[in-house]
C-alpha positions in Angstrom: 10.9 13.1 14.1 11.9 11.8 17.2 11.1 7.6 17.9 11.8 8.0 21.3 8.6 11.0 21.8 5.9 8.7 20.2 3.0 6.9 22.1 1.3 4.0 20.9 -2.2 3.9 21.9 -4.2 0.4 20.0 -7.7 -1.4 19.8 -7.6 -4.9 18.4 -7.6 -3.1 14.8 -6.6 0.6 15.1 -3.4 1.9 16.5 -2.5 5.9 16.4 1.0 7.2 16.3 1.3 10.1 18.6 3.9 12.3 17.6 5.6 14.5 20.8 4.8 17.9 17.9 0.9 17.1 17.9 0.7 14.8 14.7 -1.3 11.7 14.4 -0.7 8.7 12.0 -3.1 5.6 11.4 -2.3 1.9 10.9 -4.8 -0.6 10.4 -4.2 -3.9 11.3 -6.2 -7.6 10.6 -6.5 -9.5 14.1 -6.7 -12.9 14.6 -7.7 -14.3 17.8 -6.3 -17.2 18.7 -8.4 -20.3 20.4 -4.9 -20.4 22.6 -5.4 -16.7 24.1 -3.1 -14.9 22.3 -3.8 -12.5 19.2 -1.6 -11.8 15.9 -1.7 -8.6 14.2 -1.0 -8.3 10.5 -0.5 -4.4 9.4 -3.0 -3.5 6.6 -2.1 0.2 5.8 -0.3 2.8 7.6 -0.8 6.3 6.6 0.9 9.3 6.2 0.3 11.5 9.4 -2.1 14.1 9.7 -2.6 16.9 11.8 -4.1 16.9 15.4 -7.2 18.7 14.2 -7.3 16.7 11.5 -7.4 13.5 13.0 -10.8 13.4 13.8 -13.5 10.6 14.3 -15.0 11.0 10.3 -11.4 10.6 9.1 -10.8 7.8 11.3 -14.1 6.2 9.8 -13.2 6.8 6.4 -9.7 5.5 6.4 -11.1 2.3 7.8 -13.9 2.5 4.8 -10.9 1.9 2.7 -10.0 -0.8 4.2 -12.9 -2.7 5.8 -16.5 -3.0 3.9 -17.6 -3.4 7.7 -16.4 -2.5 10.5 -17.4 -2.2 14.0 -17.7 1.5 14.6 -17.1 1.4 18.9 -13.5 0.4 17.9 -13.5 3.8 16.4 -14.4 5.3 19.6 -12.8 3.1 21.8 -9.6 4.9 20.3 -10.3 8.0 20.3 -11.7 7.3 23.8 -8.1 5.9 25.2 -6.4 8.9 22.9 -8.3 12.0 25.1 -7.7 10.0 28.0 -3.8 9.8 27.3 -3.9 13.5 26.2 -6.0 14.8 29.3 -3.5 13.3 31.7 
């Protein structure tokens, strides 16, 4: 694995790892926003990474299940959103 290949693409909860070979990985982070502007980001989980076809919008949603009881499902798309966007360059 090479650091220096990876792109980090983040919502305010969600980041994906992407890996120059394809792979994906998932860390989930708690956010709190400030009343000064700024925002802190405490990692939750990261998981192991999973293929490209694998890392699809329902396993997204259930990783964050594990986490979260609720969570705001357009920070799931919002993601995967800025992740196609990166990829269709």
């Amino acid at each position: 694995m090479d650091n220096n290949n990876m792109k980090y693409i983040s919502t305010d909860n969600l980041t994906a790892i992407l890996y120059a070979d394809g792979d994906k990985k998932l860390q989930i982070f708690n956010c709190h926003k400030s009343e000064y502007g700024w925002n802190s980001r405490d990692l939750i989980t990261s998981f192991f990474g999973v293929s490209n076809k694998e890392f699809t919008y329902k396993y997204v949603q259930n990783k964050v299940g594990e986490v979260y009881s609720t969570f705001n499902n357009q920070e799931i798309d919002e993601l995967l959103n800025k992740i196609n966007k990166y990829e269709n360059k």
